[in-house]
Each structure stands twice: as structure tokens, then as C-alpha cells.
N, C-alpha and C positions, 0 to 999 in steps of 0.2 A: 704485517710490517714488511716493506719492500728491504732487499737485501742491501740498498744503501743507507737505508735508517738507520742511528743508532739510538737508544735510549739511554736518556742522561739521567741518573738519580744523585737528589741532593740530601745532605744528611741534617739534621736540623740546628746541627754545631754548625756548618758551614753557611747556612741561610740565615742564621743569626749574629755573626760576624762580619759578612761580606758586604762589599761597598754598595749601598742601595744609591740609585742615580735620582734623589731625589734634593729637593732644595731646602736650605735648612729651615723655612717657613712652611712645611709639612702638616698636613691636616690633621690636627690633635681631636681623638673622637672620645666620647664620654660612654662608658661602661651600657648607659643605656642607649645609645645610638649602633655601638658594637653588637649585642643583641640584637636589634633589628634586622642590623643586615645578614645576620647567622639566623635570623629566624630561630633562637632562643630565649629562655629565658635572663634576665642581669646577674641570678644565681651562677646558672654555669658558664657566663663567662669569668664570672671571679674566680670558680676553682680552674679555668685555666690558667687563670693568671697567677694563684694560689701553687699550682701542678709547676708552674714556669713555661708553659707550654705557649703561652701568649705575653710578648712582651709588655708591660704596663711602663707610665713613666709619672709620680707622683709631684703633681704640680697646684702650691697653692693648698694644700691638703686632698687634693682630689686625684683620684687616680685618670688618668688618661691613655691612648691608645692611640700612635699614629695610624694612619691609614696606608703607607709602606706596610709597617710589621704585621699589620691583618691580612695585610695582600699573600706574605712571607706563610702565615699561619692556614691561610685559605689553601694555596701551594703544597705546602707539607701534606695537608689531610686529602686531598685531590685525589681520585678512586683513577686508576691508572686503565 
């Protein structure tokens, strides 16, 4: 790391809260499209979402996942 770099760490109460610059017609993803792009199974994205660790939002009776807070959730686990 060059001596002017700083490293910024975010805590996952504050990546959860904070103003996402997204429009309020945001891409709502389905539990199995979330899984694909995590290259998992639909299982564990529910216990993320079960954990709280992945924001859900239940719409219609279906659960949903913007593609902001995946971004947010991708961020958080990112190998530094």
C-alpha cells in the first residue's frame, strides 16, 4: 500500500443504513436468481437471509432481493 492510501472499512450496520444512489425502480431479484450469481445453492441464500445477513424484502408473498443490497452483501464479504 503506497503511503498515501488509506483503507476504508465499512461495518455492516453502516452498509445497511446508508443512502444507496439507486432509483426507487431497483432490480428486485428472486432467491433463485440470487444463487446464481453467488454460485450457490437457494438453500443458503435463505439462511442468509434467515442470519439477516442478506437483506430480503417480501413482496406478494415472495421473498425478494434488490440488486443494491447484493452489491452491499457482495462488499461486506470481499477478501481484502
Amino acid at each position: 500500500m503506497r503511503p498515501h492510501e488509506q483503507l476504508t472499512f465499512i461495518t455492516k450496520q453502516d452498509a445497511m443504513t446508508a443512502e444507496r444512489p439507486h432509483p426507487p425502480t431497483d432490480t428486485l431479484l428472486t432467491i433463485g436468481q440470487v444463487a446464481e450469481r453467488l454460485q450457490v445453492c437457494t438453500k443458503t441464500v435463505r439462511r442468509f437471509i434467515t442470519a439477516k445477513d442478506l437483506v430480503a424484502h417480501r413482496i406478494g408473498g415472495q421473498l425478494r432481493i434488490s440488486a443494491a443490497d447484493l452489491q452491499v452483501f457482495i462488499r461486506l464479504r470481499r477478501d481484502v
